[in-house]
C-alpha positions in Angstrom: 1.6 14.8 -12.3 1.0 15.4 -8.9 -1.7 13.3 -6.7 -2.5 13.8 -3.1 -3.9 10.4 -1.6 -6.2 10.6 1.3 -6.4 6.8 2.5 -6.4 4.0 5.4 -3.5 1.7 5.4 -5.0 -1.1 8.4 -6.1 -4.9 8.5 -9.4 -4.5 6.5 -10.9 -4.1 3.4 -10.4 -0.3 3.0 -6.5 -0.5 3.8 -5.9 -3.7 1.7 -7.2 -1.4 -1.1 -5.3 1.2 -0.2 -2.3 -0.7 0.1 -2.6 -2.2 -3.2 -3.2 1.1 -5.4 -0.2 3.0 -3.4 2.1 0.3 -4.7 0.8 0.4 -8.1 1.7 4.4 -7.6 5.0 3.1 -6.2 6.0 1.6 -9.5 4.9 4.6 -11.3 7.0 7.2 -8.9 8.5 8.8 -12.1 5.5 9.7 -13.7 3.2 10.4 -10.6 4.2 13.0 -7.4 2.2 11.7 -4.3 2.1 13.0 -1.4 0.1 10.9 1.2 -2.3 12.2 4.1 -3.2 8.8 5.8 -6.7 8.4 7.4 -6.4 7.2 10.6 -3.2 5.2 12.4 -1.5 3.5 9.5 -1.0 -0.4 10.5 1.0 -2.5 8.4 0.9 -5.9 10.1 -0.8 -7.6 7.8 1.9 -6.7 4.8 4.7 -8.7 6.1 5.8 -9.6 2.6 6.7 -5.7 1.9 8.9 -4.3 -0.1 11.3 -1.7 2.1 11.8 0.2 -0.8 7.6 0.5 -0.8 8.0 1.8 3.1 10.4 4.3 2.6 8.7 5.8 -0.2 5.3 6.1 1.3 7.0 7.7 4.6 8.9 10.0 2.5 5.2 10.5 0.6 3.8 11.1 4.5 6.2 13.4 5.3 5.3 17.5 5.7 2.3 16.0 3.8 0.0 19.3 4.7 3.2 21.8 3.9 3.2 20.2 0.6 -0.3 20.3 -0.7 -0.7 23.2 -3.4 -4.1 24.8 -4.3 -4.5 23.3 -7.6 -3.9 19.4 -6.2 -6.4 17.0 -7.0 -6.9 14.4 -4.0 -7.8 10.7 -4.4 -9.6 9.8 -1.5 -10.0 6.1 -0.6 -13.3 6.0 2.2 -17.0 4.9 3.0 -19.7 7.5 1.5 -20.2 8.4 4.7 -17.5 10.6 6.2 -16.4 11.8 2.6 -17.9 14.9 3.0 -14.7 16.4 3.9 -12.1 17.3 1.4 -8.6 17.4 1.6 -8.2 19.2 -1.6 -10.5 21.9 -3.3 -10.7 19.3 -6.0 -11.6 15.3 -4.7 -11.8 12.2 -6.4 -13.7 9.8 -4.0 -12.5 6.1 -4.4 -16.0 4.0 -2.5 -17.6 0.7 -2.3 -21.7 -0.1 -2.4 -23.2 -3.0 -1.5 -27.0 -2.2 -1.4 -29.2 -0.7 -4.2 -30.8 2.7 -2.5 -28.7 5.0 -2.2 -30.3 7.7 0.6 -30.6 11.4 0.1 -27.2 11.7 2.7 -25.4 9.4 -0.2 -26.5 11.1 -2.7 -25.6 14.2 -2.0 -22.3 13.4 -0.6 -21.3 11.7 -4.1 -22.7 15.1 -5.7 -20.5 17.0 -3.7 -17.0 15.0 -4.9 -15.6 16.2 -8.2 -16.2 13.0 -9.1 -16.6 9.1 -7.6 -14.9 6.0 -8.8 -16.8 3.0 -7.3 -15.4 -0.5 -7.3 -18.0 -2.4 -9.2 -20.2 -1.4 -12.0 -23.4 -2.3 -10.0 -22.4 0.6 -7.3 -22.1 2.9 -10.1 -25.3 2.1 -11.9 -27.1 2.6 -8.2 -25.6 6.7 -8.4 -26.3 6.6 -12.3 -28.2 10.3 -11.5 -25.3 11.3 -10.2 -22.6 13.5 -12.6 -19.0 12.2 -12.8 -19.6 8.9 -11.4 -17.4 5.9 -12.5 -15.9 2.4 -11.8 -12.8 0.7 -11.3 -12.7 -2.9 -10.9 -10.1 -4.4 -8.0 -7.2 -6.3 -9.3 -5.2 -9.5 -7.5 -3.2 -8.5 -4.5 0.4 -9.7 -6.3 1.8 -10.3 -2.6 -0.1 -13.5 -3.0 1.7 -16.3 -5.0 1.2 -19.5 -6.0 2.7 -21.9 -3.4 3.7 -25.2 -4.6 2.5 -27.1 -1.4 0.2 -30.1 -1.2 -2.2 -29.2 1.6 -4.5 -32.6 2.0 -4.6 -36.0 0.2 -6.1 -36.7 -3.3 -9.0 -38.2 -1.8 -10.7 -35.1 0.3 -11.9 -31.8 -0.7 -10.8 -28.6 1.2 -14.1 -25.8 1.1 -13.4 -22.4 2.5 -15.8 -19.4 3.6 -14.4 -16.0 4.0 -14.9 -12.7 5.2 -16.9 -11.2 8.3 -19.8 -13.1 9.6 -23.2 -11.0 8.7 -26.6 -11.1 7.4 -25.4 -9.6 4.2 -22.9 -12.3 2.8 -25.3 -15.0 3.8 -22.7 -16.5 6.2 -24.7 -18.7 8.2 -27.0 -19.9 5.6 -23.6 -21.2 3.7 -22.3 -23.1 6.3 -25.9 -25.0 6.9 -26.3 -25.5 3.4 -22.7 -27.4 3.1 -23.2 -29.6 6.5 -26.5 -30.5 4.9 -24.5 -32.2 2.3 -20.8 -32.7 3.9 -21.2 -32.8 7.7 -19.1 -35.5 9.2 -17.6 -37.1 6.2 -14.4 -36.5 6.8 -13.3 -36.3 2.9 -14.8 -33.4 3.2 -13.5 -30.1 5.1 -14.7 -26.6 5.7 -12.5 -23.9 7.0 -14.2 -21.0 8.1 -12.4 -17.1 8.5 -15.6 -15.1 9.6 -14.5 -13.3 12.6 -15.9 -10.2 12.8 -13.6 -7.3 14.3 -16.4 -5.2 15.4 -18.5 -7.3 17.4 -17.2 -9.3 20.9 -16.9 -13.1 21.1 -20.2 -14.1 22.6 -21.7 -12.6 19.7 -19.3 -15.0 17.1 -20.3 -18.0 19.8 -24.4 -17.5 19.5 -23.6 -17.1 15.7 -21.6 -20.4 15.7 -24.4 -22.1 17.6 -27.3 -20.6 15.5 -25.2 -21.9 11.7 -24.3 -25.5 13.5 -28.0 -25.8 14.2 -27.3 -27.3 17.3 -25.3 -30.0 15.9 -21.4 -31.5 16.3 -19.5 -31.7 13.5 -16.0 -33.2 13.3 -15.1 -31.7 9.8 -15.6 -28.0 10.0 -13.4 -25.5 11.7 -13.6 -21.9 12.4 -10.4 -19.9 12.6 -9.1 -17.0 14.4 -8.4 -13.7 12.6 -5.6 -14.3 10.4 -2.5 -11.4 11.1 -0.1 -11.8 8.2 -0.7 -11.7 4.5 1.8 -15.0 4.7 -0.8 -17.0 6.1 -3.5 -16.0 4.2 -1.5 -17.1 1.4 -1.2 -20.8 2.5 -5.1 -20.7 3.6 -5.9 -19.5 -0.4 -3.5 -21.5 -1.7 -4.9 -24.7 0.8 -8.7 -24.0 -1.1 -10.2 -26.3 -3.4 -13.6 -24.6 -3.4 -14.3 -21.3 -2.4 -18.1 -20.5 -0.9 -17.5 -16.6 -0.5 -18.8 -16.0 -3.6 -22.6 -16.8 -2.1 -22.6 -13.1 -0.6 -25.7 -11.3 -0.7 -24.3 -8.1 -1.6 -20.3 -6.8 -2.3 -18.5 -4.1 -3.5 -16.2 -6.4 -4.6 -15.4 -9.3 -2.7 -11.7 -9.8 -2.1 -11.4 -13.1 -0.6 -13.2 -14.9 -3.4 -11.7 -12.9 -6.0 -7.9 -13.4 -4.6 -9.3 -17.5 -3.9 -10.1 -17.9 -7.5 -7.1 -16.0 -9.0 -5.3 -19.1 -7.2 -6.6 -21.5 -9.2 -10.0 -22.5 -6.4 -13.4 -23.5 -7.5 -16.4 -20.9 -6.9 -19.7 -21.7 -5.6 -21.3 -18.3 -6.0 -23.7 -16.2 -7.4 -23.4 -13.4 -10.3 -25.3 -10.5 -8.1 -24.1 -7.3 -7.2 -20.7 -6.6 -7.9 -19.7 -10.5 -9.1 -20.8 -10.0 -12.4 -17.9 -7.7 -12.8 -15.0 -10.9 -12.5 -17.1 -14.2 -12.1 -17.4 -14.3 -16.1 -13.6 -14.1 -16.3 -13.3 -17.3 -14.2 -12.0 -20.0 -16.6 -14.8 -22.7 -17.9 -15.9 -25.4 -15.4 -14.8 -23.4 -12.4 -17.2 -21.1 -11.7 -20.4 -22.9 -10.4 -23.2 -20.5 -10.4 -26.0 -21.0 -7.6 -29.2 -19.5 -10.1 -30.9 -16.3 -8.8 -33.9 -18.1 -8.2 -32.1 -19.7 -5.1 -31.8 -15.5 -3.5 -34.5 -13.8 -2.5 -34.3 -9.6 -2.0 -34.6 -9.0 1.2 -34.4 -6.3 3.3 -31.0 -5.6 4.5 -31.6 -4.4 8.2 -29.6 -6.8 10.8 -29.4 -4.4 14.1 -25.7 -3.6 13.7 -24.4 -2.6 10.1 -27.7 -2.0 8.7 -30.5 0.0 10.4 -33.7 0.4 9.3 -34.3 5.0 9.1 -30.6 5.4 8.7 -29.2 7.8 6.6 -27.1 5.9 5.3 -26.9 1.8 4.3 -30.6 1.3 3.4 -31.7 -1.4 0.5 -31.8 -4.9 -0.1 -29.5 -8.2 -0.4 -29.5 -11.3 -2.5 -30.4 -13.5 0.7 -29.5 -17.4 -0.3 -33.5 -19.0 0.6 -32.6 -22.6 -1.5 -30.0 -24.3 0.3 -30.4 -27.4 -1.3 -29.6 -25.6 -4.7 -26.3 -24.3 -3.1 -25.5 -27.6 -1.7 -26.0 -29.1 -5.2 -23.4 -26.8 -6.7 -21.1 -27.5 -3.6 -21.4 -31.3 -4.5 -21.0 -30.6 -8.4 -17.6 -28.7 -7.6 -16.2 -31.1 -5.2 -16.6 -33.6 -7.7 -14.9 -31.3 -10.3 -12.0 -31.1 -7.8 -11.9 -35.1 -7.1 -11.6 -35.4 -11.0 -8.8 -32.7 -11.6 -6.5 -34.7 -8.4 -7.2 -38.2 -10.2 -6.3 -36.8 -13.7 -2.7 -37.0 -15.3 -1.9 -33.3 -15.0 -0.6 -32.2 -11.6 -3.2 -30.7 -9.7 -1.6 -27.1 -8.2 -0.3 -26.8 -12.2 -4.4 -27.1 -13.0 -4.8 -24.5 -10.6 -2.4 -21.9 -11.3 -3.3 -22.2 -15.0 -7.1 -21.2 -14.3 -5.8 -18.5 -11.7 -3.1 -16.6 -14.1 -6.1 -16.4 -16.5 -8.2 -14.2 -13.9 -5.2 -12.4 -12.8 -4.2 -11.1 -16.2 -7.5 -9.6 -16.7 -8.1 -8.1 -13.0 -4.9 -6.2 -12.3 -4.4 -2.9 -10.3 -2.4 -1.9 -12.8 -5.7 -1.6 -14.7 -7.9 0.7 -11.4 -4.9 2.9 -11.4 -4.8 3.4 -15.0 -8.7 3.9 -14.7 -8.1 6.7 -11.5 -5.7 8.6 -13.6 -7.3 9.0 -16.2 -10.4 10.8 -14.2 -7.9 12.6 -12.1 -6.6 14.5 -15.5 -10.2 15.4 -16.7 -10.5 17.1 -13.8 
């Protein structure tokens, strides 16, 4: 079988995707001819646990990629609806994600005009469910995470973390306000935050950070720098008692709370969008669901991602109105947490035992499987 893929390989989302499903391909090299067409520069900083065998077969995969490409190839490509109107192959498999629940006429149309669309999440696909050919295939755990035997902080404190790009959408700043409302400046408690947003310049994260303190000075929350190496972000999951990522307004998937709770962390979240997809997975106890009562649909305009008349990226998010019903579930899993570190069984064992669960049943093994078999109906 042969398999022409048309994807990013870079520091976000789209490339850690990307990354992950070519070395699932990898493994399968036998069975499966690919011959890559990157989009964009490829950047492989963030994968500095890589496999050289992995690099050299994705160069030799790169290389003559356009002299190689046959009429009757099928391409997988891995991008935003918009800028998937053009093909690389006569026939296209388009891999996407979708947050919102609108699709526009431009969407639309661009999804009609792909052989056929796998998106990540069942809730994207249910948004295109006019559409013919359309699919989904779940993410799976990023297996260059591992479970590091390290104890981060003493048995007494809890360790929160909030992850992903600070926006409107995942609710960001209403998070943060609703945990210092019920942890700020008791120093049991911690909250490291990762929200740094690529796209936008740093008086725009500093307003942001003013607006979410509320004015306040808090001695027990921190905000971090973008992290560069997949190393790293393996000690700050691994470091994470309680995950808050999982409040987000609207996904396609959510990565960081997905790869937090395959390492064994606590979710505070909700089951909107594209969570209903994993959350249910999460072992018993672990998953602390924030009711839908406590979101609110709102419009998902914010002046930069989202603009009202686009043709693209119009609809609603989940916005988190109840803060004190998300604080309460932040208080009823850091209790949870205190009570696994004061119990007989060793704490990061309690951990890995919930994560392997979620693991085994989210795998990429299981989206390529999924993106193969469409390819071949084609």
């Amino acid at each position: 079988m042969r398999l022409v893929v048309n994807a990013p390989i870079n520091k976000v989302s789209f490339g850690n995707v990307s990354y992950n499903i070519l070395k699932e391909l990898y493994k399968r090299k036998e069975e499966v001819e690919v011959i890559f067409v990157p989009l964009g520069q490829i950047d492989m900083s963030s994968f500095d646990t890589v496999d050289k065998g992995f690099i050299d077969w994705l160069n030799d995969c790169a290389k003559d990629n356009f002299s190689r490409i046959r009429k009757d190839d099928v391409a997988l490509k891995l991008w935003h609806i918009n800028g998937s109107e053009s093909l690389c192959c006569r026939k296209q498999v388009l891999y996407s994600f979708y947050e919102l629940d609108s699709p526009t006429k431009l969407e639309k149309s661009i999804i009609d005009y792909q052989d056929a669309t796998i998106f990540s999440c069942s809730h994207s696909a249910d948004q295109f469910s006019e559409s013919s050919n359309v699919f989904s295939a779940g993410l799976g755990f990023d297996n260059d995470f591992k479970f590091l035997d390290k104890k981060y902080f003493d048995d007494e404190s809890v360790h929160f973390t909030l992850m992903g790009k600070a926006e409107k959408r995942k609710n960001t700043s209403a998070i943060i306000k609703a945990w210092l409302a019920e942890f700020g400046n008791d120093t049991r408690y911690r909250l490291t935050c990762l929200i740094t947003n690529p796209h936008l310049n740093q008086e725009w994260h500093k307003e942001f950070i003013l607006d979410a303190l509320g004015g306040g000075s808090y001695n027990n929350i921190a905000f971090n720098s973008w992290v560069e190496g997949n190393s790293q972000m393996n000690d700050i999951l691994c470091s994470s008692d309680v995950d808050l990522t999982a409040l987000s307004g609207a996904e396609g998937w959510n990565l960081p709370a997905f790869n937090a709770a395959c390492l064994g962390a606590h979710i505070v979240g909700n089951d909107c969008t594209s969570h209903k997809d994993w959350v249910g997975n999460i072992q018993k106890g672990r998953f602390h669901q924030v009711e839908g009562s406590a979101f609110e649909k709102v419009n998902s305009e914010d002046g930069v991602f989202f603009i009202d008349g686009s043709n693209t990226n119009q609809g609603n998010i989940n916005a988190l109105v109840d803060l004190p019903a998300a604080s309460k579930k932040m208080r009823e899993a850091s209790e949870a947490v205190l009570e696994e570190k004061a119990s007989d069984d060793e704490y990061n064992y309690i951990k890995k035992r919930a994560g392997l669960k979620l693991q085994l049943n989210h795998a990429y093994e299981h989206t390529v499987d999924r993106i193969l078999e469409v390819v071949k109906e084609l």
